[in-house]
Every structure is written in C-alpha cells, then in structure tokens.
N, C-alpha and C positions, 0 to 999 in steps of 0.2 A: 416391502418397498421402502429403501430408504431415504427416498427424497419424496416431499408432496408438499411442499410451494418453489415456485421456480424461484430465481435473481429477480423478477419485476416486482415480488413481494418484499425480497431483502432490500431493493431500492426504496420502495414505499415506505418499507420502517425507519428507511433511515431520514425518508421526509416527515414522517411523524414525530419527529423528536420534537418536534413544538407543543408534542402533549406533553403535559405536569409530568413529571420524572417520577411522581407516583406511582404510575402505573407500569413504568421501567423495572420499578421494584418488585413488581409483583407478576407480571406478564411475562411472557417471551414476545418481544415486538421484531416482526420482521420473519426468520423461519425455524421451524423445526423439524430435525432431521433424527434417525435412529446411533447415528456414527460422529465420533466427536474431534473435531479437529487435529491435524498435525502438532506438534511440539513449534513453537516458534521457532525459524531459524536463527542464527547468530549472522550480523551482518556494522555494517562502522554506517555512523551516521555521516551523510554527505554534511559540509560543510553549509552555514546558515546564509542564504542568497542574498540577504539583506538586512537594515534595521526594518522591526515587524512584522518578520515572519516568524507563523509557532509554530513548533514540532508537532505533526500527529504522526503515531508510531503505526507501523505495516499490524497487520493481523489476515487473520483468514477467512475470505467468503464463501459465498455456497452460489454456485449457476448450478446449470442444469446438468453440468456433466463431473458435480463433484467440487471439492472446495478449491479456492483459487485462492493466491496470494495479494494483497493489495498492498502495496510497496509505503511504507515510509517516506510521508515527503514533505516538505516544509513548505505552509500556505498563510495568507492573510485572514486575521479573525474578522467575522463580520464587521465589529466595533472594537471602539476602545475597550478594555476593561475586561475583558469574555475570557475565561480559557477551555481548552477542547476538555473534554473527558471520554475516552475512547470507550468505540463498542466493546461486546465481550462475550463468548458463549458462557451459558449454563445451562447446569443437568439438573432436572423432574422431572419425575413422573415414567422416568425409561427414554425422555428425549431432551435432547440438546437444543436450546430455543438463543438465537440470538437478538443479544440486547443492543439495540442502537444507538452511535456514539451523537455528542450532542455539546454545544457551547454555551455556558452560563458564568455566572460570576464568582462561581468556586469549582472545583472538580470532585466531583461526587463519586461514587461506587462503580468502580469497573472490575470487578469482580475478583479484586487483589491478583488478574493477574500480573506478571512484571513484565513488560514490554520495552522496558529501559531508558534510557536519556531521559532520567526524569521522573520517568514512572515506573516506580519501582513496586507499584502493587497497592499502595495509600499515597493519595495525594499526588501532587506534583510536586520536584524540585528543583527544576530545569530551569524556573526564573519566575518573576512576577511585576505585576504593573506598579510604576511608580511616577502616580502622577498621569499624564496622558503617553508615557514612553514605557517598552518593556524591555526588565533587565532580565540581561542571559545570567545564569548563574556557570559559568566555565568547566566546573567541575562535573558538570553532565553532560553540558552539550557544546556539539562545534561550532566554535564562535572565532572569527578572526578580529580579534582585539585593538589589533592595526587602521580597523575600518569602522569597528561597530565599540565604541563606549561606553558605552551603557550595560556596563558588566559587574560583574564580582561572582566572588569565591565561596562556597559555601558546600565545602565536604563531609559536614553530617549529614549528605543526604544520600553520601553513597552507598548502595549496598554489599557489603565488604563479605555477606555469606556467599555460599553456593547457587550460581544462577539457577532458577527453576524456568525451566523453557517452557510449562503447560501452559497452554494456550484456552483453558475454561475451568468455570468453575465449578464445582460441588461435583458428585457422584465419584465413580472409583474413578481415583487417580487426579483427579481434579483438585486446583487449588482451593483449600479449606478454609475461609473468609468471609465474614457475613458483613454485611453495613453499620457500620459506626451509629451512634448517634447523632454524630455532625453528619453523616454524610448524608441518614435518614433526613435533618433540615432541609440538609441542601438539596435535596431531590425533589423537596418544595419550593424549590425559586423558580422564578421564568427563567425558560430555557429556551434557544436559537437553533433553526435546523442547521445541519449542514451546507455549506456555500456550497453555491453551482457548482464552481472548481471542485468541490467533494467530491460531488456527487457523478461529476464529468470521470473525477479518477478514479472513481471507481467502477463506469461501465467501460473504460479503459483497459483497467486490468481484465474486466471482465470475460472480454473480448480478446486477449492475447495468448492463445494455448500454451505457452509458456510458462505462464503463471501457475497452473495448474497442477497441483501435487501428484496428481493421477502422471504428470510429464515429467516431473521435476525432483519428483520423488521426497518432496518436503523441503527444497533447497533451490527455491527460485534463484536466478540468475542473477534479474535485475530487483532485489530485495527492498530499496529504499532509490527513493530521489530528491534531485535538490529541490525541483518544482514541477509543478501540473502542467502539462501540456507543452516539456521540453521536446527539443527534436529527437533526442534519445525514445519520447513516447511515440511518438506519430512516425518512426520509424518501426517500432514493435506494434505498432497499429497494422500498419501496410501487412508484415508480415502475420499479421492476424487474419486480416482478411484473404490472404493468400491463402492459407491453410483452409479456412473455412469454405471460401471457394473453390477449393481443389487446385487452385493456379497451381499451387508450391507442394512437390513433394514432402516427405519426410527427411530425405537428404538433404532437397535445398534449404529444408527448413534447416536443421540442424546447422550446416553453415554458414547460413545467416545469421544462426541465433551467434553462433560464436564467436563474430566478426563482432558484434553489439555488446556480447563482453566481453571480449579483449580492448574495444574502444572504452566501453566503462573503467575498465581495470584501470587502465592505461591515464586516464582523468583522475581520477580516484588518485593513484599515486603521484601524478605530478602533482597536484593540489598539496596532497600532503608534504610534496618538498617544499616547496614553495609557497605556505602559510596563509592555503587554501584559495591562491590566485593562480590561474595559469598566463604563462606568458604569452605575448604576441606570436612567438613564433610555436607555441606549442597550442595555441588558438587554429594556428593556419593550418598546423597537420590534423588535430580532431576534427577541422571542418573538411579536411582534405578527403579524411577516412571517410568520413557520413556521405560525404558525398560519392565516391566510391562505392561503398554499401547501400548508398538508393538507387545507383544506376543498377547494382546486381540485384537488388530487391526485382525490378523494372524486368530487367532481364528474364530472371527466373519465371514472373507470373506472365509472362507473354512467348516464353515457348514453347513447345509443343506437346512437354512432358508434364502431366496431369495426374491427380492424386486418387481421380474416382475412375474404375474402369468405362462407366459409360461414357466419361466425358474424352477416355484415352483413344476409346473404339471412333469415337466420332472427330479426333483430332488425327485417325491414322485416315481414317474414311477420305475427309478433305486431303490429305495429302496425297494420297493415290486418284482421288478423283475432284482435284481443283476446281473445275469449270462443272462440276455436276450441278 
C-alpha cells in the first residue's frame, strides 16, 4: 500500500510547526508514503501584489488520491521579522516522510531542495527585513520597482549551475544535503505555524483535481499565484467540486480547465508588458472572461450530463419520467 495517512494528517503537520524544529530534524511530521514525488515543475513567479508580501514557493502534496500540486503564491507573514522556510520531502528508512514548512526568524533546512526565487537550496535570497519593512532583493524575485521601493540588487545569490528540479531529499536520486550547523541553531528558535491563508491554500489545491499529477502528469496548469483566495482560486474551486460531484464531465472539465489557462496565460503576459500592472481596459476583458467562464462553470454543473453512471441513469429516468 503506498499511501497510510490521508491529507487531514499532512494538514495537522503543517499545524504542528509550532513544535521546536528539533523534532523537524529528526521526524518526518505530517506523512509518509513508499513513492517520492514528481520533479518540480518550471513555472515564472507572478509578479509581488504588494509591499509585504513573502514568496512561499509551490511543492508537492500528498491527498488521498496521490500527490497534488500546491501552487506558489505570495502571502503576508504573520509578523514583523519571520521569514517562511518551506516544507520538504525526505527519504528513510524505504519512506518518504514530509517535513513541514514553518515561519521563524531565520530560514532553516529545507532539505537543499532549490524551489527557486530565492531559494536556491540554503538559505533565502530573495530579500530581508530592514527595520520594520521588507526589502525585495530584484534579482530573484518579481518586484515592480515603480510601486514597491524597498528594493535592491543582489546577484551573488543567483544560481548560475544546472537547475536540479528534485523535489526531496536523501535516498536514490534525491538531493544530497544535510543541515548546516547554522541551520541545526536555527531549528532551535521559536517558530510560527502557518497562517490560515496557508493553510486555506492548501486544502484548496487540495480539492482541485487539476493539481494532481496523476491529471497533470507533473505539470500543473495553474503552478504559482499572485495571492490566496483570488477569483482565479474559487473558480478552480467550483470546478473541483464539479468533478467531485459528478456535476462536470471529463470533457467539460477539460474545457473549463483551458479557459482558466488561457485567462491565466493571457494575465501573465500582459503583466509582463506592462511592468506587472494591467490596464483598465485589460481589467475589463479578464473580468469579462471570469465571468464568462462562471456562467459556463454554472452551466455545465446543472445539466443534465453527469460523470457517475448512477447519477446519468437517474438524470435520464427524470427525464423520461418528469412527474414520477
């Protein structure tokens, strides 16, 4: 069998990060499974929504039907001062046990893997607190300069070898990286769980069969976001619950999903012409399209075509016999 703790366990672990990061070190907190993650995908960091948001970088979960993708997306730290240190698989023992990510006042051992913008496998370099304000460091992450000040430049921290897209550490084929002696310190500071917002995005993803590599074949869609709980989520919500409830074929799913990234796409590049703002009139067609694609969302889960046979049987039934 290779799965025996569900997603409600991998949630708990990631509420546990309030325990001493000692025990990070030593435990697998949260689940272990026989099979070890996908390779990270390659994906462009959404531009930064504001001054005070940190990057946490996408990695891969585990539900019940296999690992799922948990998008890249840019949140508020609890407090002043904290930065994220992302979760991370590792291999003993013949099992892959996931370590859960957690906020403190350095960033500790996430198991050298590189998940990028920043974190390139030690440390962070993506920016740091100066004072009660965080500075973006540009050279890793997307920062529009125009809006957010609190910047500067710092390209020794880019990784200029060969990306390594492993997504866990130790055993075959895993990134080969043990904890520093700084990082063993800092595994002794008090440490913050993750914010609701975390925690929210990630039963989020959890819920979007999309995410799903078993679906996606390692190359989620919607890889990264600008923030928790945009309408881009709560539209791949909808269409979650479609599927799960049988409302939404496999067809309609599929053209759903592609409407959602051709909108994304479509954001994505005009952002980037225009130095990560879109215009008002390029506001009015993304809302134009969402809303568009919720009325077809709306559509699809209320007619008459169904994903489970008993529910097809019983939606031809009514039809043939309306008043029964």
């Amino acid at each position: 069998m290779h799965k025996f703790i569900s997603i409600r366990t991998l949630l708990l672990g990631l509420l546990l990060a309030l325990v001493p990061a000692a025990s990070f070190a030593q435990f697998g907190v949260g689940i272990s499974i026989r099979i070890g993650p996908p390779v990270l995908p390659v994906y462009a960091q959404p531009i930064c929504p504001g001054d005070g948001y940190l990057w946490t970088p996408g990695y891969w979960g585990y539900g019940d039907d296999g690992y799922f993708w948990v998008p890249g997306v840019w949140v508020t730290p609890p407090r002043v001062g904290v930065l994220w240190t992302p979760g991370y698989w590792g291999w003993g023992g013949g099992l892959y046990a996931f370590h859960a990510g957690y906020w403190g006042p350095h960033v500790g051992f996430y198991g050298g893997v590189n998940y990028g913008f920043g974190y390139g496998g030690v440390g962070f370099g993506g920016g740091e607190w100066r004072g009660g304000r965080f500075a973006y460091n540009t050279a890793v992450t997307n920062v529009n300069t125009t809006v957010i000040h609190n910047t500067y430049v710092n390209r020794t921290v880019v990784n200029n070898t060969t990306v390594n897209r492993v997504a866990f550490n130790g055993g075959p084929g895993g990134v080969a990286a043990r904890p520093t002696a700084q990082e063993q310190t800092y595994s002794r500071e008090s440490h913050i769980q993750p914010t609701a917002a975390q925690v929210s995005h990630v039963q989020a993803a959890q819920t979007n069969r999309a995410n799903y590599a078993s679906v996606n074949h390692g190359k989620p869609a919607t890889a990264a976001m600008s923030r928790v709980n945009t309408r881009e989520a709560n539209q791949q919500n909808r269409i979650a619950n479609g599927v799960k409830s049988g409302q939404l074929t496999p067809g309609e799913t599929a053209h759903l999903e592609n409407k959602e990234a051709h909108i994304n796409n479509e954001v994505h590049n005009d952002r980037a012409a225009n130095g990560g703002k879109l215009t008002p009139q390029e506001k009015a067609q993304v809302n134009h399209q969402q809303n568009n694609t919720s009325k077809q969302i709306y559509q699809d889960k209320h007619n008459e075509k169904v994903d489970h046979p008993v529910q097809q049987q019983h939606a031809n039934n009514e039809k043939e016999h309306p008043h029964r």
